[in-house]
N, C-alpha and C positions, 0 to 999 in steps of 0.2 A: 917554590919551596920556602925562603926565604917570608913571604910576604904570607906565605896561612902559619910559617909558625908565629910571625909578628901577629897574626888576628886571632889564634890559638890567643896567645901571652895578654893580647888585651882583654880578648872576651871573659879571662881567667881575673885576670887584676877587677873587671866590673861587678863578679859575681861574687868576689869576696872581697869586694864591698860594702857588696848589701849583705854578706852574713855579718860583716862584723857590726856594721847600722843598728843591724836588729839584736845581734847578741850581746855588744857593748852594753847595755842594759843589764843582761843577765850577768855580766861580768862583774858589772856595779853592787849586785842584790846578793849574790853568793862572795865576793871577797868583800866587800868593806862591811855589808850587814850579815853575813854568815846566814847567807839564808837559801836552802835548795829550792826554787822555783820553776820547777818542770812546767808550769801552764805559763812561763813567757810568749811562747809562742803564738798563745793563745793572743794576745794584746797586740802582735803584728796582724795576727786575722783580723783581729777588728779592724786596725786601722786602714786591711785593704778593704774591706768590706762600706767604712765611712767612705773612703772613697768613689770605690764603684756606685753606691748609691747616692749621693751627692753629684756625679758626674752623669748617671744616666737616667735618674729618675728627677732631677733639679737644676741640671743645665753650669752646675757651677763649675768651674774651666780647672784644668788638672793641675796648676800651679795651688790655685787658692784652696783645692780640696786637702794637699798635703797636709797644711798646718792644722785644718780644721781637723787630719785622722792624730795627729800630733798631740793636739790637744780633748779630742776623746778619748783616748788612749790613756793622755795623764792623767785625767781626772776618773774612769773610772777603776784605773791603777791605785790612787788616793783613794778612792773608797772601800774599795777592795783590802785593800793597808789596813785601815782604821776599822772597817766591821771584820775581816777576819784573816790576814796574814798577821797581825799586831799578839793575838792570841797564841801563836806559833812561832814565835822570835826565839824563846829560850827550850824550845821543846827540842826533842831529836830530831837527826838532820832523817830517820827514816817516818816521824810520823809526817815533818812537812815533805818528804816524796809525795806521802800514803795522801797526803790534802790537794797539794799542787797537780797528783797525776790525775785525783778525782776532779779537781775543776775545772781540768781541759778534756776530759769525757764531756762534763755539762757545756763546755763551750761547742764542744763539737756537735750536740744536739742541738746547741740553741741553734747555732746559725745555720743547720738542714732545716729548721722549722723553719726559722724567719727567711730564707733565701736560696731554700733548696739545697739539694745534693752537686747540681751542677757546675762545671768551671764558672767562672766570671768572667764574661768578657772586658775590654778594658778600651777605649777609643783612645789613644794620646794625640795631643795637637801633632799638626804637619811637621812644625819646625824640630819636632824631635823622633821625626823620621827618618829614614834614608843613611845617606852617608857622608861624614864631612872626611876635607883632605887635610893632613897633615903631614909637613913632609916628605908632600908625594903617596902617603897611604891613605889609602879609606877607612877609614873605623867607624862603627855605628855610632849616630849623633847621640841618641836615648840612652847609650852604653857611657858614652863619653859625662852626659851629666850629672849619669849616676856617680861617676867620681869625682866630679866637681862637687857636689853637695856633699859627699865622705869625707873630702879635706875640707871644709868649712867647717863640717859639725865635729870632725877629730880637735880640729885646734880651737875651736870654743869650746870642747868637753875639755879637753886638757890645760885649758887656761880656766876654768870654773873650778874644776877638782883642787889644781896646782896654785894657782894665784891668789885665788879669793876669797873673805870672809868663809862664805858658806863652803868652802870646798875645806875649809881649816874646820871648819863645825863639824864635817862627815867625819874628818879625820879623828878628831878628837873625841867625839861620839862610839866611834871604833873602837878605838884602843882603852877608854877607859868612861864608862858611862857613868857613872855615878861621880868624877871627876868631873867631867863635862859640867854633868847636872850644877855640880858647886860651883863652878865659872858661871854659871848662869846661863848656858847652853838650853833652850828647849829639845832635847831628847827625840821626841816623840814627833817632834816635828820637824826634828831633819831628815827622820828616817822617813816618816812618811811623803815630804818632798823629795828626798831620794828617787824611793820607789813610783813615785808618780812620773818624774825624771825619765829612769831607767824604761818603764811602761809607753810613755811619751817616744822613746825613740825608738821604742820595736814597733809603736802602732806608725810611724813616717817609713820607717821600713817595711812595714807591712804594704804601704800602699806606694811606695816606692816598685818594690820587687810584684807588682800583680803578673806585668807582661813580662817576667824573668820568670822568676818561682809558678806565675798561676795563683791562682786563689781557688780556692773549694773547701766544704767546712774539716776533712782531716789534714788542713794545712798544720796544724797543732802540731800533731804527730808526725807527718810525714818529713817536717824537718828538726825533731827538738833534737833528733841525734848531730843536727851537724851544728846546732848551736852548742848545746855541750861540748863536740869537740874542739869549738874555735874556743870557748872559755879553757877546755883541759889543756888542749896546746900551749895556750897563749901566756896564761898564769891568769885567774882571779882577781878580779882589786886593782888591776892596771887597763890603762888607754893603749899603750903601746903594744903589749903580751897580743890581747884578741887583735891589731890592728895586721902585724907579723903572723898572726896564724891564719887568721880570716885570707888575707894575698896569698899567701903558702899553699895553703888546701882549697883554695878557690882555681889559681895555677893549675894544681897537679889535677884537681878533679876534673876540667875543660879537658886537660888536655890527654888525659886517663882515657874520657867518652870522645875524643876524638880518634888519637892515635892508635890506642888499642880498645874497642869500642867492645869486642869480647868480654873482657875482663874488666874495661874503664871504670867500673862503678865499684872497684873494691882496690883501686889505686890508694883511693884516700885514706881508708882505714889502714892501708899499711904504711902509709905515710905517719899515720896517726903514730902507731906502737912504735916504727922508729923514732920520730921526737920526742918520745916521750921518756924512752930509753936513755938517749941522750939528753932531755931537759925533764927531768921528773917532778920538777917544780915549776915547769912553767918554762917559755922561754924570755918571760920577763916577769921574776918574782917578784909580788908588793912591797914596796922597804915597808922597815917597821916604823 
């Protein structure tokens, strides 16, 4: 009893994880740039999709393919920015729905054209097979890396945000643009290295989560609701807000489809409306 609710608790802490890997991004792009980006999603697809194809049709080994979906991801995030989210920065937050929901339609055709309808399968090396011990418990080893690379990349996003030149640039870009621009701030181009940024970590997520999540091309859709609800939970604009909701609603969801397998898949949402009852801004609001 004892030991499936300890695997219960971990399998939960590994999967929101990976939503908040991928969501922290969107976290970034609707609080600091006040921008609704319903096709994030989409930028994790890709990033599983760089993978799988770099590992099945090019032999390159599941470490080295990460960065390279990392860095697809960023760049065509960055481009994306600069030819057409950059045009919808000061518009309403319903025409960029009406933009962001159409562009994750087209992504969801692109990738049935170029990769079919079907799952993706995924090969991971040996070494992050099986099961390692830990104090006596088994926990999946591929689970367990999955959080070793979420505490790396939490506290170098929160030391990039919080510490550094450029994380002072977003801020200040934020709260007063036309101030910035008079400091000598390029504008345009912290938002667009933001955004490149943010796209960047949902495309490692994306190819992080293939053998958690799956991959297939309405991956877009099939999870934007539960990125939005790590961003609503969590609070906007913060590392910490998605890091606390993403474990929370990763927890209850495991263990929702576990325990009570009936009803498990509508644990979360009511997980949801109660925190949100009790934290209506988040449970970790942006300082100003």
């Amino acid at each position: 009893m004892l030991s499936n609710f300890i695997g219960v608790l971990f399998d939960g802490i590994a999967y929101g994880s990976l939503l908040f890997l991928i969501s922290v991004g969107l976290s970034v792009t609707m609080g600091l740039m006040n921008f609704v980006n319903l096709a994030h999603g989409a930028f994790a697809m890709l990033g599983g999709y760089v993978c799988v194809s770099l590992m099945s049709r090019l032999g390159v080994p599941f470490l080295l393919s990460l960065p390279i979906a990392f860095i697809a991801s960023a760049v065509v995030g960055l481009v994306l920015e600069r030819g057409l989210y950059r045009r919808l920065y000061k518009a309403s937050h319903l025409d960029q729905v009406l933009f962001s929901i159409g562009l994750t339609f087209v992504a969801v055709a692109g990738a049935t054209y170029a990769w079919g309808p079907s799952q993706q399968p995924v090969q991971l090396p040996d070494w992050l097979l099986g099961q390692v011990s830990i104090l006596g418990l088994d926990v999946g080893a591929y689970r367990l890396f999955l959080i070793g690379i979420v505490v790396v990349v939490t506290l170098a996003l929160g030391y990039l945000i919080e510490r550094t030149r450029f994380g002072a640039q977003i801020r200040a870009s934020v709260d007063n643009q036309q101030a910035s621009a008079g400091l000598g701030i390029n504008v345009n181009r912290v938002f667009s290295l933001t955004f490149a940024l943010g796209s960047g970590l949902a495309g490692l997520g994306g190819g992080l989560g293939i053998d958690v999540l799956g991959l297939d091309p309405t991956f877009p859709i099939k999870y934007m609701v539960y990125f939005l609800l790590v961003v609503a939970v969590g609070g906007a604009g913060t590392i910490k807000g998605p890091l606390f909701a993403a474990l929370i609603l990763g927890v209850f969801d495991v263990a929702g489809k576990y325990y009570v397998p009936g009803v498990g898949a509508f644990v979360i949402y009511g997980l949801m409306v109660l925190l949100l009852i009790l934290f209506p801004a988040g449970l970790v609001g942006r300082r100003a």
